[in-house]
N, C-alpha and C positions, 0 to 999 in steps of 0.2 A: 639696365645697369649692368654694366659687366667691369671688370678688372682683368688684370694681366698679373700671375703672381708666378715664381719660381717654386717648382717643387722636384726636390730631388735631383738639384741641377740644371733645369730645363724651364724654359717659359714656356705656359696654359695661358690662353685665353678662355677665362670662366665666365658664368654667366647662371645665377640660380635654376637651379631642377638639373644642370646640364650633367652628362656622363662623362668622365675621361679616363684615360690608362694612363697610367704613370708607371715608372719605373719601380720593382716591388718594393713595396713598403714593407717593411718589419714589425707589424701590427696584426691583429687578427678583425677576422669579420668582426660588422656591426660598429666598429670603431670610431667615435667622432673626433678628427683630428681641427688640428689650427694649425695654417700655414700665415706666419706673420713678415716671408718675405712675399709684399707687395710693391709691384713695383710700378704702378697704373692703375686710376680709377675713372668710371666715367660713369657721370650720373644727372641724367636730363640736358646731356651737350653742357654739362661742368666737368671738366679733364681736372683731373689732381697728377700730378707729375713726382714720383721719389727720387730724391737726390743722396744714395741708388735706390733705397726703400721707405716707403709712407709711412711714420709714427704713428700708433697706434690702429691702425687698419690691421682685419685679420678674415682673412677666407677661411670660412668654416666648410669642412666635409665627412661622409662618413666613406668607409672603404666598404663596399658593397660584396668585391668579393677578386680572388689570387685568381688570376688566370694566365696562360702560358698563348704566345702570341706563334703567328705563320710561322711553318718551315724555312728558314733562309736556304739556299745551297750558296756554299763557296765551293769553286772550282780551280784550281791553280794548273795551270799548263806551259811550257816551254818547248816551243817547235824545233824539231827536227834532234831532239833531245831525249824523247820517250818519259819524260816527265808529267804527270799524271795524280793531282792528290784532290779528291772530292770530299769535303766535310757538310755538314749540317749545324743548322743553331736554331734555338727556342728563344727567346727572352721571355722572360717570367714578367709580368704588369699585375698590377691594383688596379680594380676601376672601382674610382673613388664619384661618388656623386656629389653636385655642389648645393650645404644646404644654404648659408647664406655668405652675405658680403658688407662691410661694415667695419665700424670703430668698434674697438673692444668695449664688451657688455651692453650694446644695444643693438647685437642681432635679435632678430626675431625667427626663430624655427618654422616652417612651415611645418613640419612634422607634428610639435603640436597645435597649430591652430588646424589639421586635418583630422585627430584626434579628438578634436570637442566635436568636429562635426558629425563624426560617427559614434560616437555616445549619445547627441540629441537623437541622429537618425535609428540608432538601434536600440530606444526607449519604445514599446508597443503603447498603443492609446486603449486603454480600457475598454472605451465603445466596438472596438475593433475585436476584440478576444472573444466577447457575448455574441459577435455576429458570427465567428468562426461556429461556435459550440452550438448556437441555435442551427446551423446547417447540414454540423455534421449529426443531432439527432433528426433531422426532418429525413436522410438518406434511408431508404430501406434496402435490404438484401433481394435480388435480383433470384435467389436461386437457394430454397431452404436445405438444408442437409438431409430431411424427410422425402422431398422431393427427388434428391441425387439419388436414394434409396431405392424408390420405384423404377425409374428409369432404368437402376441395373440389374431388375427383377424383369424387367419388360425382355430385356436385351439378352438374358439368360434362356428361358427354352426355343429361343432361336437357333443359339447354339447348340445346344441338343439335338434338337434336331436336324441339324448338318452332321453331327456325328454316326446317324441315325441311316446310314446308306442300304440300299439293299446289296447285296453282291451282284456283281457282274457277272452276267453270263457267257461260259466258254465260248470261244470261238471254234465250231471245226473246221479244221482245214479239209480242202478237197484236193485228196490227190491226184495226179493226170496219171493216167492210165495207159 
């Protein structure tokens, strides 16, 4: 299913989950707007046609988020004139995502039917918890603190005796004669 609706002056070709930039909106994130100029619907090779716009049809979206698009250069130049003027432009865009498409009050949000399903998924099963807790007591320590103890008792009159040198004996020189 997809539709063709006007937003902001311009015809989108939409299509549910789909992303687009529009021209900035004056709304903030998270926003779920209704654009109810539509002006084409197509639904299983059924074309609905607006004569300019479909009654009661309405494309639902949210704005995701203001984003500022490419660098443009404009360059203006006249030969043999020494005429010379280089500018820049941004255009500022919404990229609105499309949630659904439909006659007013019988969209269906995907947003919450993905919501129930992560509420089933992020319910833990009981049997599952008893199995974590019986695993983590069967785990025993690899290495007791007692242990760590000795080792640095071991390692200690080692170093002692490295500290422990005798002096070195002078060297004489011999001189040539």
């Amino acid at each position: 299913m997809y539709a063709i609706v006007e937003i902001a002056g311009q015809q989108f070709k939409v299509e549910e989950g789909k992303k687009i930039f529009v021209h900035r909106l004056e709304t903030e994130k998270d926003t779920i707007l209704e654009f109810d100029r539509v002006l084409l619907v197509e639904d299983n090779d059924k074309i609905l046609i607006g004569e300019p716009t479909i009654e009661n049809f309405i494309v639902e979206g949210k704005v995701l988020d203001h984003v500022r698009g490419d660098k443009v250069i404009v360059f203006k130049k006249k030969k043999k004139k020494g005429y010379r003027v280089k500018n820049g432009h941004r255009q500022n865009f919404s990229e609105v995502e499309i949630i659904g498409i439909g006659e007013k009050g019988t969209i269906v949000r995907k947003e919450s039917i993905k919501k129930e399903k992560v509420k089933k998924a992020a319910e833990p099963e009981v049997a599952e918890v008893v199995e974590v807790a019986e695993v983590a007591e069967t785990r025993t320590r690899v290495r007791k603190p007692a242990a760590k103890a000795a080792v640095k008792k071991e390692t200690a009159p080692k170093a002692e005796k490295t500290a422990e040198k005798k002096p070195a004996a002078k060297k004489v020189s011999k001189k040539k004669e």
